[in-house]
C-alpha positions as CSV (number, residue, x, y, z in Angstrom):
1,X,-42.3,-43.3,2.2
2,X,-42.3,-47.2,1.4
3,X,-40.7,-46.0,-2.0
4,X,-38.6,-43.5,-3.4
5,X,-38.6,-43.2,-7.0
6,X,-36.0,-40.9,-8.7
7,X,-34.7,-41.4,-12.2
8,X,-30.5,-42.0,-13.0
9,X,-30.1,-38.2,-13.8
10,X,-31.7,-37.2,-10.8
11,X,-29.9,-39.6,-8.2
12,X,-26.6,-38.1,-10.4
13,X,-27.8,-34.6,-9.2
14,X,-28.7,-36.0,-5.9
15,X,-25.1,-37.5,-5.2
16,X,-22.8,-35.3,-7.2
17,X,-21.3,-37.7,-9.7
18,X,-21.8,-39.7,-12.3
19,X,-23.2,-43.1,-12.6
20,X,-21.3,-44.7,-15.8
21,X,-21.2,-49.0,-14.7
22,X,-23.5,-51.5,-13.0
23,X,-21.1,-51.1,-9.8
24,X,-22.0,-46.6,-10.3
25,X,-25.4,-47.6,-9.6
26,X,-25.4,-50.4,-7.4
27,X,-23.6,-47.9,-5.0
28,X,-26.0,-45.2,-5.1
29,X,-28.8,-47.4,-4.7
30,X,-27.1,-48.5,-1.2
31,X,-26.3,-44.7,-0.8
32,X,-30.0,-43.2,-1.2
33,X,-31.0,-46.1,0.2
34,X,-29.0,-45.2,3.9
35,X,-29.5,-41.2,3.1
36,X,-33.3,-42.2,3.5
37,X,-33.1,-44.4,6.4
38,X,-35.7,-47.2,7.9
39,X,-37.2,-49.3,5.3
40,X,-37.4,-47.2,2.5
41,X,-36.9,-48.9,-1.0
42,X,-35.4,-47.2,-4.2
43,X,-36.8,-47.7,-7.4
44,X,-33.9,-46.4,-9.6
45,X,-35.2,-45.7,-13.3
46,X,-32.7,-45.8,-16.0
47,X,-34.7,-44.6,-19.3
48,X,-33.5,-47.1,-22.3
49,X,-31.3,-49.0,-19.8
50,X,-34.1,-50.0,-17.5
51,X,-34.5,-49.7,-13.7
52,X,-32.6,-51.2,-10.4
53,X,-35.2,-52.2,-7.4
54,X,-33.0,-51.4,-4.2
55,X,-34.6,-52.7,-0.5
56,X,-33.1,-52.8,2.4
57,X,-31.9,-56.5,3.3
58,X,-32.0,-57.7,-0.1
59,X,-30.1,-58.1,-3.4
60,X,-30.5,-55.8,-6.0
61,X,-33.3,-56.6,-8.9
62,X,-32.0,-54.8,-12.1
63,X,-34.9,-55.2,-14.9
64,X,-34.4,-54.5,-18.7
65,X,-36.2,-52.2,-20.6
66,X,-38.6,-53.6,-23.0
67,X,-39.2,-51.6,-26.1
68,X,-42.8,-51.5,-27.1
69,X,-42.3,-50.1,-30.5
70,X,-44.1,-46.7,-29.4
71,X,-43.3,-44.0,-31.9
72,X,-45.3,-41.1,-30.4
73,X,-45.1,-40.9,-26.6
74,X,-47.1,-37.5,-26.5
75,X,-49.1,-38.0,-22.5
76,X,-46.4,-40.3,-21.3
C-alpha cells in the first residue's frame, strides 16, 4: 500500500489506547507508520478535528477541518 487510511477511533482500536493530545497522535502515526513498514504513508482522519498526513522521512502535516455548512450528509 502507498497509503493507509484509518480514522482516530480506529488507529485507537488498532493500538489499544487512547489518543487525547497532538503528541497521542503524533506517536501513533510514527507507530502505524513502523507497524506497516517500507514507505507506507498514514493518512490519520480525525472527523471535526481534521486529519494528520504521516510519511516516512518527513514532518508531520496536520490539516484543519473545514466546515462546509452541510446539514444533511445522507451518501457521504
Amino acid at each position: 500500500a502507498t497509503v493507509v487510511k484509518p480514522n482516530q477511533p480506529e488507529a485507537e482500536r488498532l493500538l489499544g489506547r487512547v489518543l487525547r493530545s497532538v503528541t497521542d497522535v503524533d506517536r501513533a502515526g510514527d507507530e502505524l507508520m513502523a507497524r506497516l513498514g517500507g514507505e507506507t504513508a498514514v493518512l490519520l482522519t480525525r472527523g471535526p478535528r481534521g486529519m494528520a498526513l504521516y510519511r516516512p522521512g518527513h514532518d508531520p502535516i496536520h490539516l484543519p477541518a473545514r466546515s462546509s455548512g452541510v446539514v444533511d450528509a445522507t451518501g457521504a
